[in-house]
N, CA, C and O atoms as a Maestro MAE file, in Angstrom:
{
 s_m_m2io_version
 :::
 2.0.0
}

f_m_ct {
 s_m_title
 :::
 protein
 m_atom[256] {
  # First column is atom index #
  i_m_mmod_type
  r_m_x_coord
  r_m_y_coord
  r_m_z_coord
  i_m_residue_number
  s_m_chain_name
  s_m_pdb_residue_name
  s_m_pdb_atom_name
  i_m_atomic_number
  :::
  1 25 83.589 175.699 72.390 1 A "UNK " " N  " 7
  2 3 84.217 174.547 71.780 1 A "UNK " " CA " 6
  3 2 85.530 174.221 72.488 1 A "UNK " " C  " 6
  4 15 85.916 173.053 72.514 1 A "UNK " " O  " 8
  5 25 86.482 175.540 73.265 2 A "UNK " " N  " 7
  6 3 87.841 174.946 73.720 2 A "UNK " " CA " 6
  7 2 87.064 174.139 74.808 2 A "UNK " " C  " 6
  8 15 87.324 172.939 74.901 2 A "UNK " " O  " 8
  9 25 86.013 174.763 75.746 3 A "UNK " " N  " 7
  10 3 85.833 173.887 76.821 3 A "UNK " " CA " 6
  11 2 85.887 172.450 76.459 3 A "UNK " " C  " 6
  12 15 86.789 171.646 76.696 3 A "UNK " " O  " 8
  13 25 84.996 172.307 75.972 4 A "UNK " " N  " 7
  14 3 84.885 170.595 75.217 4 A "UNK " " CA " 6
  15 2 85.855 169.877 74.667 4 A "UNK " " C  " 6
  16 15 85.765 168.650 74.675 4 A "UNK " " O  " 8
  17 25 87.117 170.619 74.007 5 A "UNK " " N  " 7
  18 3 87.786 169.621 73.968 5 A "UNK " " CA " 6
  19 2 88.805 169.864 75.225 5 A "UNK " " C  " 6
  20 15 89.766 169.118 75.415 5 A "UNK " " O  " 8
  21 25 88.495 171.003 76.082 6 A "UNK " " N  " 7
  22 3 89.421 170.723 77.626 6 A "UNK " " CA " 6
  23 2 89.288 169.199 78.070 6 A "UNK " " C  " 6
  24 15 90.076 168.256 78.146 6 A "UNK " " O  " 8
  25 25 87.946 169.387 78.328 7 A "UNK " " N  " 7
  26 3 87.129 168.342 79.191 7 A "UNK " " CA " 6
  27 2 87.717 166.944 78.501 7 A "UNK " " C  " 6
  28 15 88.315 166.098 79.166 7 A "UNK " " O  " 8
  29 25 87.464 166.824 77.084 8 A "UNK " " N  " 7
  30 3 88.369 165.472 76.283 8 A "UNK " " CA " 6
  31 2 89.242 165.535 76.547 8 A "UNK " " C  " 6
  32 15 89.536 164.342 76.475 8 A "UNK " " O  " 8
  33 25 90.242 166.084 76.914 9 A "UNK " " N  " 7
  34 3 91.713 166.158 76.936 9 A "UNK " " CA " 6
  35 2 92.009 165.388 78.621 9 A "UNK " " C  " 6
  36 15 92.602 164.347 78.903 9 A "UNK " " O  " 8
  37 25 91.445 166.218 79.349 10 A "UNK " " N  " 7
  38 3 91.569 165.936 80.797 10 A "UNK " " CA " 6
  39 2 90.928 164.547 81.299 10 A "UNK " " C  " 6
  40 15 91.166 163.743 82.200 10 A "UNK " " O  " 8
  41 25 89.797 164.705 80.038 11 A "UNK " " N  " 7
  42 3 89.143 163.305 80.886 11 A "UNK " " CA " 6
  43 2 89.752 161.390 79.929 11 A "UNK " " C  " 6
  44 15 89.371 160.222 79.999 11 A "UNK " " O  " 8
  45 25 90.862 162.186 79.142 12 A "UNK " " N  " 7
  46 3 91.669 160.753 78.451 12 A "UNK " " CA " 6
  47 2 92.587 160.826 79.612 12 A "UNK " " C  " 6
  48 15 92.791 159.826 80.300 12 A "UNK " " O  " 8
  49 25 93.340 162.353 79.945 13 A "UNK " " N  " 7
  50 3 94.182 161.674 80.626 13 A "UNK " " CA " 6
  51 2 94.118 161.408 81.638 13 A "UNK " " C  " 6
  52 15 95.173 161.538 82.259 13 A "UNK " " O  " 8
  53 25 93.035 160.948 82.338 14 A "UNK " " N  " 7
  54 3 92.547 160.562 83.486 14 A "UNK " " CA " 6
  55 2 92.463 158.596 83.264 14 A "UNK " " C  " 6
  56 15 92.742 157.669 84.025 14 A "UNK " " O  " 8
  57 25 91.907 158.661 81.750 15 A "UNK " " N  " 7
  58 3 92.054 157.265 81.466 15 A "UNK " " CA " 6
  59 2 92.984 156.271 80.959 15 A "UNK " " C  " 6
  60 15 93.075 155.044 80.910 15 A "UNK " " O  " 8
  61 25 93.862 157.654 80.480 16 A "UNK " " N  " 7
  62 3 95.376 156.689 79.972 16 A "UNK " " CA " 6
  63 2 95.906 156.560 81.217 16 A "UNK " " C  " 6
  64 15 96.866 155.796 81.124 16 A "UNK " " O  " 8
  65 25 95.718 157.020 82.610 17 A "UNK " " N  " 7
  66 3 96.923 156.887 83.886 17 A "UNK " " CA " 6
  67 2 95.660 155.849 84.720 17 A "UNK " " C  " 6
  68 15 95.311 156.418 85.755 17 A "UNK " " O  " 8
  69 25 95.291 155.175 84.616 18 A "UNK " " N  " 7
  70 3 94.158 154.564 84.850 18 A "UNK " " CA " 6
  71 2 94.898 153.020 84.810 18 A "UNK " " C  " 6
  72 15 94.308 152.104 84.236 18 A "UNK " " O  " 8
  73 25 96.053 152.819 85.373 19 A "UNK " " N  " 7
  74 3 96.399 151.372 85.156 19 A "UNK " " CA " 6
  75 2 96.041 150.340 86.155 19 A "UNK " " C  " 6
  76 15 96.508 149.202 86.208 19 A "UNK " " O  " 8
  77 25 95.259 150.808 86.852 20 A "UNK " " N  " 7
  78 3 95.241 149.799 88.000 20 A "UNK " " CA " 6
  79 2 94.387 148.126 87.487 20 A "UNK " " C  " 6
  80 15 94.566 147.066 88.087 20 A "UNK " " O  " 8
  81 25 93.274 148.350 85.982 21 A "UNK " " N  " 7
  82 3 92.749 147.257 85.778 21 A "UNK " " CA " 6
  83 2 93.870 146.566 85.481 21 A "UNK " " C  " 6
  84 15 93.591 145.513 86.053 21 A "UNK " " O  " 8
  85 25 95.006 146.379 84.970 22 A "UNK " " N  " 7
  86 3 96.259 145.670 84.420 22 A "UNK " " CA " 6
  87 2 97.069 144.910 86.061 22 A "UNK " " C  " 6
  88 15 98.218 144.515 85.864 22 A "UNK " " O  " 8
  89 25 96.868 144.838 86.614 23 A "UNK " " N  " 7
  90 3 96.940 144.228 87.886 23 A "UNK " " CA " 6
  91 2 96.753 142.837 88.238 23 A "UNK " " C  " 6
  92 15 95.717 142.362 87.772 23 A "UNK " " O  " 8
  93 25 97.238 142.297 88.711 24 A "UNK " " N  " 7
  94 3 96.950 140.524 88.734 24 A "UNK " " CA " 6
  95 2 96.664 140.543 90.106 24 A "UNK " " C  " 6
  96 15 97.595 140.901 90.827 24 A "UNK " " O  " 8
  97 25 95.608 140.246 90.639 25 A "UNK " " N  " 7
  98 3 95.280 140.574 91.980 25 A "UNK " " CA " 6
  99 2 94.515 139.146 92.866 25 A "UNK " " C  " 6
  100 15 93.595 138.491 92.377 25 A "UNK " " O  " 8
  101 25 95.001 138.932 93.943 26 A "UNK " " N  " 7
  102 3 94.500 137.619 94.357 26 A "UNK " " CA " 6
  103 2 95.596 136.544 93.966 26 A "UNK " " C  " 6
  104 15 96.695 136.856 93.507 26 A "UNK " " O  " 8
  105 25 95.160 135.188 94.207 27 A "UNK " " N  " 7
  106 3 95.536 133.965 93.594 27 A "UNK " " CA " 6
  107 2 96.348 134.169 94.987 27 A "UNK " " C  " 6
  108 15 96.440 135.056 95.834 27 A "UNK " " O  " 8
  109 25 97.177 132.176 94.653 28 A "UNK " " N  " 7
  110 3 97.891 131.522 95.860 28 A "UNK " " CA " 6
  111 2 98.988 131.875 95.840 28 A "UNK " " C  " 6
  112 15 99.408 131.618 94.712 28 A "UNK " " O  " 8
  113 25 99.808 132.364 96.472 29 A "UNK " " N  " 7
  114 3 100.569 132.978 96.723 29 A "UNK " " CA " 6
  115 2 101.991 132.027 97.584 29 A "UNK " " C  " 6
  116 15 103.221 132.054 97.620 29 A "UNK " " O  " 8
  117 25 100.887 131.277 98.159 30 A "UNK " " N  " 7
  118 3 101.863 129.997 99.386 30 A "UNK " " CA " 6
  119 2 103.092 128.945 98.439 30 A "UNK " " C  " 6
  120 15 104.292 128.720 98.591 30 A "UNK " " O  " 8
  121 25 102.080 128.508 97.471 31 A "UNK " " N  " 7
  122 3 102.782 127.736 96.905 31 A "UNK " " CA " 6
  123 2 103.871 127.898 95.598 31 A "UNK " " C  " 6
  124 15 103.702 128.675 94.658 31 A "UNK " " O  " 8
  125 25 105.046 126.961 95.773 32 A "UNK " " N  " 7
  126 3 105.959 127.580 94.594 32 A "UNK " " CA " 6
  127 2 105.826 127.127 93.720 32 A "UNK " " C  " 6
  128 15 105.334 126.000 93.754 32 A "UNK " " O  " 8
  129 25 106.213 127.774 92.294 33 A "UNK " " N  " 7
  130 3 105.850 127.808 91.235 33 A "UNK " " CA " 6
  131 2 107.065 126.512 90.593 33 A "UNK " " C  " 6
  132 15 108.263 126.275 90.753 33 A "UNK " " O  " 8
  133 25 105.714 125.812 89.675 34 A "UNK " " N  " 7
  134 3 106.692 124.504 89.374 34 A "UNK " " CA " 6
  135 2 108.240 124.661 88.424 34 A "UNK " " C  " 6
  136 15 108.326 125.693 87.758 34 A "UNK " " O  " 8
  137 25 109.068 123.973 88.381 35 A "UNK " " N  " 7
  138 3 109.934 124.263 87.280 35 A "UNK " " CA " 6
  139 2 110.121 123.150 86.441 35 A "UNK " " C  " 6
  140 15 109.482 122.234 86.958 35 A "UNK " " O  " 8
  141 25 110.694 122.738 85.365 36 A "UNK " " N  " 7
  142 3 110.606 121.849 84.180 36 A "UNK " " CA " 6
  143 2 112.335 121.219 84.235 36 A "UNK " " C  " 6
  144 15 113.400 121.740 83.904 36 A "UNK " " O  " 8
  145 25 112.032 120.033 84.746 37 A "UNK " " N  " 7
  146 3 112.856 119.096 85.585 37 A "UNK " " CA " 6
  147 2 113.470 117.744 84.284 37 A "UNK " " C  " 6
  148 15 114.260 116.830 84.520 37 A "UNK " " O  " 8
  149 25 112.892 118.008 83.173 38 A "UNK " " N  " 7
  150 3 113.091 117.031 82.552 38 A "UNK " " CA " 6
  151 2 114.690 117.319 81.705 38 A "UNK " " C  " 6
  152 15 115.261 118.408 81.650 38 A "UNK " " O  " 8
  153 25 115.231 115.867 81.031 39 A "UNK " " N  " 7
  154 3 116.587 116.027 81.282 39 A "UNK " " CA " 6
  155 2 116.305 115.818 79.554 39 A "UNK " " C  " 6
  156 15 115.464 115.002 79.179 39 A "UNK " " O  " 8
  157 25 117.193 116.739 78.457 40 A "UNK " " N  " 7
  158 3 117.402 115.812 77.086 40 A "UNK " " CA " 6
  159 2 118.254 115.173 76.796 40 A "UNK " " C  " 6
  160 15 119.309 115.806 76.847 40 A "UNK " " O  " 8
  161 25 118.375 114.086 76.469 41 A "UNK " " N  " 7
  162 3 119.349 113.236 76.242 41 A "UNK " " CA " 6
  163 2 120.163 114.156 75.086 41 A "UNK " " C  " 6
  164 15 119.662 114.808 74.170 41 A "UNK " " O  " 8
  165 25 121.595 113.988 75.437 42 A "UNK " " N  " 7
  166 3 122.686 114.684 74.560 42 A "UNK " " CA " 6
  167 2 123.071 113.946 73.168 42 A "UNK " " C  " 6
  168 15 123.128 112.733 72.969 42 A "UNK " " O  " 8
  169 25 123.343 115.094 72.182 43 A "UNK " " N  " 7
  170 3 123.450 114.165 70.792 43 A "UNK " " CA " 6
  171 2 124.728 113.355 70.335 43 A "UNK " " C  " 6
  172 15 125.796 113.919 70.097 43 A "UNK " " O  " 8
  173 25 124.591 112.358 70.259 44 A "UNK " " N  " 7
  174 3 126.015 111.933 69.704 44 A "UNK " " CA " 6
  175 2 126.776 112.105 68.870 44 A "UNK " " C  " 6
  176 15 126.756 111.259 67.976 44 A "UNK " " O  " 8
  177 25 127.763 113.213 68.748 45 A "UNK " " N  " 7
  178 3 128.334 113.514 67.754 45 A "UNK " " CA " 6
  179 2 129.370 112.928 66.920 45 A "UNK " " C  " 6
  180 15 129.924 113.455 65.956 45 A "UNK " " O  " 8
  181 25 129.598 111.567 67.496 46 A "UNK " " N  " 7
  182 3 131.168 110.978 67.183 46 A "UNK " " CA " 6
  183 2 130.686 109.590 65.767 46 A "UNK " " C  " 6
  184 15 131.476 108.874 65.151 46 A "UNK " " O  " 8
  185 25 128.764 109.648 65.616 47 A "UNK " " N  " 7
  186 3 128.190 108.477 64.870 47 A "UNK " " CA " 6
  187 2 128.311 109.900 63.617 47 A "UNK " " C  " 6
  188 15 128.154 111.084 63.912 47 A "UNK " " O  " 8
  189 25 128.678 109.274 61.995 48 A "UNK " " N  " 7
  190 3 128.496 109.676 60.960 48 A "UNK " " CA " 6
  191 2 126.970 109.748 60.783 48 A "UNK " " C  " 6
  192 15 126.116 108.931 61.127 48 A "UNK " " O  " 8
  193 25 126.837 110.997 60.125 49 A "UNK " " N  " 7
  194 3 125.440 111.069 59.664 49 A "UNK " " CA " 6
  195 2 124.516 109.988 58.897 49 A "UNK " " C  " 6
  196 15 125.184 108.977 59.114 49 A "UNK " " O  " 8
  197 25 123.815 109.714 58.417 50 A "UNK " " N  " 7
  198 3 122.863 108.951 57.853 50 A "UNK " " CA " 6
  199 2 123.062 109.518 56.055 50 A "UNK " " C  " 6
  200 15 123.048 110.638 55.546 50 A "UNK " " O  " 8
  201 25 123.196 108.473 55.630 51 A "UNK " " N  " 7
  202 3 123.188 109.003 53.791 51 A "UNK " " CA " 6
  203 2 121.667 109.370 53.470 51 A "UNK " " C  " 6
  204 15 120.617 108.858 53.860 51 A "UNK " " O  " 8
  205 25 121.946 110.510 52.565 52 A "UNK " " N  " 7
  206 3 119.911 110.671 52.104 52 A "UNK " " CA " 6
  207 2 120.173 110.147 50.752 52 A "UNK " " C  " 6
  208 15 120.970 110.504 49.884 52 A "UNK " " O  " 8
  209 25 119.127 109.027 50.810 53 A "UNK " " N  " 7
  210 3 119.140 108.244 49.850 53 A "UNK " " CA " 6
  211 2 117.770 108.954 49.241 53 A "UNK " " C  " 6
  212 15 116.985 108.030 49.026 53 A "UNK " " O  " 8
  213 25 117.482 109.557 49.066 54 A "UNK " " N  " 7
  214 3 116.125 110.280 48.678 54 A "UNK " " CA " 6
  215 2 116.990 111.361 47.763 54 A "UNK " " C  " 6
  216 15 116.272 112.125 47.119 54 A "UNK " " O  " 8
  217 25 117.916 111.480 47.659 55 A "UNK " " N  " 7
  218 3 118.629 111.988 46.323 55 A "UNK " " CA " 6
  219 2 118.917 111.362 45.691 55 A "UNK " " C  " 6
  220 15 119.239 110.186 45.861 55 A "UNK " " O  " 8
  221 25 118.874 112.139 44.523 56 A "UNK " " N  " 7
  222 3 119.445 111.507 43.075 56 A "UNK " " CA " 6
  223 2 120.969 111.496 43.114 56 A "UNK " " C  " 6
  224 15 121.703 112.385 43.546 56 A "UNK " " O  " 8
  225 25 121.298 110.354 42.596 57 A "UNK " " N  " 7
  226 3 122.809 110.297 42.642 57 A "UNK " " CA " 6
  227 2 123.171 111.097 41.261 57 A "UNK " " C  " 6
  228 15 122.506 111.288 40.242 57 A "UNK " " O  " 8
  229 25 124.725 111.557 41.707 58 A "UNK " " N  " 7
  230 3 124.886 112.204 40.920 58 A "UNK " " CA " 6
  231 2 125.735 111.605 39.780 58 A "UNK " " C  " 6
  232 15 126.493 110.685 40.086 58 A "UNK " " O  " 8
  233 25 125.684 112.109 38.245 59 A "UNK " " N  " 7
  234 3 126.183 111.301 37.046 59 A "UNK " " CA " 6
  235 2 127.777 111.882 36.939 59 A "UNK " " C  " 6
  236 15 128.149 113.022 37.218 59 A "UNK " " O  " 8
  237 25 128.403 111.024 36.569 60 A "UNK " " N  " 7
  238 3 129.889 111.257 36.461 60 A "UNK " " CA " 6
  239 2 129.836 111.529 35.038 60 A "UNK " " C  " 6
  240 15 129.732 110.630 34.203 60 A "UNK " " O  " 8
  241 25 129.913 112.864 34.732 61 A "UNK " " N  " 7
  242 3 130.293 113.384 33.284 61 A "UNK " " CA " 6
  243 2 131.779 113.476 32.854 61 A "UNK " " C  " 6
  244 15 132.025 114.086 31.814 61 A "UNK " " O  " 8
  245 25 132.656 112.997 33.469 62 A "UNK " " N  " 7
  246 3 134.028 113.384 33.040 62 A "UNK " " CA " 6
  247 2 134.265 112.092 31.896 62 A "UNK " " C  " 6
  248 15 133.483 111.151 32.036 62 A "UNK " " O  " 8
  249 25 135.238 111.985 30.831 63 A "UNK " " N  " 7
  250 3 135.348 110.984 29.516 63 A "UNK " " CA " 6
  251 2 136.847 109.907 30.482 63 A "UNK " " C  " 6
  252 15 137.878 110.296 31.029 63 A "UNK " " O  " 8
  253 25 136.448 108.961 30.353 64 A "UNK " " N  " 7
  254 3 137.470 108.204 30.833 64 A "UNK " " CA " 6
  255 2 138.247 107.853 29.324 64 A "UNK " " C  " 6
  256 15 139.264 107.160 29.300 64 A "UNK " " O  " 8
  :::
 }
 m_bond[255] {
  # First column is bond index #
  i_m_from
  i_m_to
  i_m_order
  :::
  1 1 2 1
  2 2 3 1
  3 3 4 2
  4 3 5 1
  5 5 6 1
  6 6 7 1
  7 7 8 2
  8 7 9 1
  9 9 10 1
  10 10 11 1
  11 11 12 2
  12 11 13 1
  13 13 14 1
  14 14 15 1
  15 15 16 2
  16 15 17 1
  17 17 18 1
  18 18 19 1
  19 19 20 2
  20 19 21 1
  21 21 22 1
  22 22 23 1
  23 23 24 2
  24 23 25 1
  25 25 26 1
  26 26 27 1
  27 27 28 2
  28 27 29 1
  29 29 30 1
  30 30 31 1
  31 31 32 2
  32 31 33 1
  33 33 34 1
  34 34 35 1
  35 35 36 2
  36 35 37 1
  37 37 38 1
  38 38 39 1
  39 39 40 2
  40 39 41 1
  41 41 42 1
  42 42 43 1
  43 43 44 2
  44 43 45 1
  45 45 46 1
  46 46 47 1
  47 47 48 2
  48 47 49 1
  49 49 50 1
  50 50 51 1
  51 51 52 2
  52 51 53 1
  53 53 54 1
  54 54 55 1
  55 55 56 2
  56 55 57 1
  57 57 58 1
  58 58 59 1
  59 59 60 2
  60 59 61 1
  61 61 62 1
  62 62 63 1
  63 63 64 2
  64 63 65 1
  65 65 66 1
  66 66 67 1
  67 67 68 2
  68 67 69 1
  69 69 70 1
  70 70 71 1
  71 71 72 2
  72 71 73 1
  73 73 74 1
  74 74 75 1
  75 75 76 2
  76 75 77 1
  77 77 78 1
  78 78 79 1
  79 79 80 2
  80 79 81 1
  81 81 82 1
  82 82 83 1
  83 83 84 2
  84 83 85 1
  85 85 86 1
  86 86 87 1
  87 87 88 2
  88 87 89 1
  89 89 90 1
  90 90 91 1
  91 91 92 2
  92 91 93 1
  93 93 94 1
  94 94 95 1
  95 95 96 2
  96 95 97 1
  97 97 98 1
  98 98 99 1
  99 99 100 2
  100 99 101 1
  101 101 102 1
  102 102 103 1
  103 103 104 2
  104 103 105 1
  105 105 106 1
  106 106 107 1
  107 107 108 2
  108 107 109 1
  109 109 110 1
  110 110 111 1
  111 111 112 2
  112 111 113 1
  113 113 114 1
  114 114 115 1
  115 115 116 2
  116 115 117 1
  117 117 118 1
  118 118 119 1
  119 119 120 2
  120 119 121 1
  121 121 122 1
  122 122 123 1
  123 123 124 2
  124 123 125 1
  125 125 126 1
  126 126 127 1
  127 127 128 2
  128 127 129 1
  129 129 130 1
  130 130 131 1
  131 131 132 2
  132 131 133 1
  133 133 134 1
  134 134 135 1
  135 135 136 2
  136 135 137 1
  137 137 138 1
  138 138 139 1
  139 139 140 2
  140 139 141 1
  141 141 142 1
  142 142 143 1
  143 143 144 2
  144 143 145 1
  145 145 146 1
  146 146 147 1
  147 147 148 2
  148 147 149 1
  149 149 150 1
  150 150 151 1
  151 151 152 2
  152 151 153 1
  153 153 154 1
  154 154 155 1
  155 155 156 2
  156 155 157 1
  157 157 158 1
  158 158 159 1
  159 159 160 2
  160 159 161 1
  161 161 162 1
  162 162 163 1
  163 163 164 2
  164 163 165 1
  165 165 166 1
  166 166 167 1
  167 167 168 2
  168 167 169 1
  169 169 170 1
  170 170 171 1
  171 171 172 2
  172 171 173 1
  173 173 174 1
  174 174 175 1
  175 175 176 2
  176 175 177 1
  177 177 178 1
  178 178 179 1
  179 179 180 2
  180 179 181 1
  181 181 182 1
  182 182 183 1
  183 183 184 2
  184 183 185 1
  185 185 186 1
  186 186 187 1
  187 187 188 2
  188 187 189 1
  189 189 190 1
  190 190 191 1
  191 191 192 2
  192 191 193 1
  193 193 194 1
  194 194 195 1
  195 195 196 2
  196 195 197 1
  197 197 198 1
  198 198 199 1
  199 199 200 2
  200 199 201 1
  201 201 202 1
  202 202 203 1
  203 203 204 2
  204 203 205 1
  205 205 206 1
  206 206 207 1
  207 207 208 2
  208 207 209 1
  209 209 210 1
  210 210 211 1
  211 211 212 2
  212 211 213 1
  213 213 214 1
  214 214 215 1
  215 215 216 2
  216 215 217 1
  217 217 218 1
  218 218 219 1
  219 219 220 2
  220 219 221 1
  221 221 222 1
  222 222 223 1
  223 223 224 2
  224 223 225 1
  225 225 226 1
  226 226 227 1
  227 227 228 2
  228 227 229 1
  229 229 230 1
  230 230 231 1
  231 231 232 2
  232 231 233 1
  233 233 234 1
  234 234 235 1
  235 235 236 2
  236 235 237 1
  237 237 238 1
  238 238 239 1
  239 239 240 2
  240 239 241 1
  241 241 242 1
  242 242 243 1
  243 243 244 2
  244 243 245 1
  245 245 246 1
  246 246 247 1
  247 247 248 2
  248 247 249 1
  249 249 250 1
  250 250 251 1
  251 251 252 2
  252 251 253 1
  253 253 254 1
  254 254 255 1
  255 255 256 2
  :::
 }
}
């Protein structure tokens, strides 16, 4: 029985050091890789926000 699990032992770690399928192998190599050229327009910070009128206004409870 130790033989057998020698043999398991030796023959995982034969497959855990086994990295070579993880490899990116081939492909074009010549050409360069694109980059993302587009510009965002910057926010204007100096315009007041927009009111949310999708709230409820609020009730003035104080007694005049």
């Amino acid at each position: 029985m130790k033989k057998v699990f020698a043999i398991a032992l030796i023959a995982t770690a034969m497959v855990a050091c086994n990295n070579s399928g993880d490899k990116k192998e081939g492909g074009d190599t010549t050409t360069a890789p694109t980059t993302d050229t587009t510009v965002v327009a910057p926010v204007d910070t100096t315009t007041p926000a927009p009111v949310d009128t999708t709230a409820p206004v609020a009730v003035d409870t104080t007694k005049k």
